[in-house]
N, C-alpha and C positions, 0 to 999 in steps of 0.2 A: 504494500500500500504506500505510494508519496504522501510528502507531504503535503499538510492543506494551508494556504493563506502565508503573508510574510514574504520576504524580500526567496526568490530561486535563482538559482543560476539559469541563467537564460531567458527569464521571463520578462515577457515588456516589450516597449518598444525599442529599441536600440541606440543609444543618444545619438544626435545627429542628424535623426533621420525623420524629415517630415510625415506632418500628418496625412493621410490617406484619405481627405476630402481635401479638397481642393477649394481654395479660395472664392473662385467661382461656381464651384457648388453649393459652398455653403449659402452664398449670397441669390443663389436660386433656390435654394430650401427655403430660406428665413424669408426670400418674397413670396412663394406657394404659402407660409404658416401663415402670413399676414391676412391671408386671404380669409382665414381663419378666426379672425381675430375677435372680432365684433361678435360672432354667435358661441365662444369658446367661453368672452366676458360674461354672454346673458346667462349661459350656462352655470358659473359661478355665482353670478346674482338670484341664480333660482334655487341654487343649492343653500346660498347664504342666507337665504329670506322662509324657503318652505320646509328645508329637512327635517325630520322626527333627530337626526344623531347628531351633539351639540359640536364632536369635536369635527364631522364636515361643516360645519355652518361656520365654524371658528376656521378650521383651515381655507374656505372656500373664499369667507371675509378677508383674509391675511393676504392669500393671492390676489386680490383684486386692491388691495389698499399697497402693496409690493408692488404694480402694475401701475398704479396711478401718481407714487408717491416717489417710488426707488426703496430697495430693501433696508431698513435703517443700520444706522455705523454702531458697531459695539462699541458703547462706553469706555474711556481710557480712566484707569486711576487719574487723581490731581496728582500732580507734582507737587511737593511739599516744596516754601518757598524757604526764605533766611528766615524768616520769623516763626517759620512751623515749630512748635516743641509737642511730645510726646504726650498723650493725656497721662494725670497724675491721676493714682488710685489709690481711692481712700477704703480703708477696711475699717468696720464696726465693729467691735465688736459687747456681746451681750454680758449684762452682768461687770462691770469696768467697777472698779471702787468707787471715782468720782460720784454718781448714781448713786449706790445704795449710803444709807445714814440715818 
């Protein structure tokens, strides 16, 4: 039995070596999809609006809001600036002297 999944010797493409569609293919594919286009959207808005299963109505919404909007950027942490300091943690604790008297 080989193995399954992960990096094999030989597998893949070959670096170096163009992709197997052609530039002018693709650009006659993605004009044949377009043709598509408008009734693939209604398609989504019907799924969005009427389905009984919430996570198509949620997936169906997201493609059509990815479509209209552009897929959004994942959040970058802030950059702490010169003035960033660390937060200070304060610990309680119960039963302290002060308190009891």
């Amino acid at each position: 039995m080989g193995s399954h999944g992960g990096k094999r010797q030989g597998a893949g493409r070959p670096p170096g070596r163009a992709n197997s569609v052609s530039k002018g293919e693709y650009a006659r594919f993605s004009e044949n999809a377009r043709c598509f286009a408008e009734e693939a959207l209604n398609v989504l808005r019907h799924i969005a609006l009427t389905s009984q299963s919430e996570p198509a109505r949620v997936s169906a919404a997201v493609a059509i809001l990815n479509r209209a909007y552009g897929r959004p950027r994942q959040a970058e942490p802030p950059i702490p600036d010169e003035g960033f300091t660390q937060p200070t943690v304060i610990r309680l604790i119960a039963g302290s002297s002060e308190n009891s008297g």
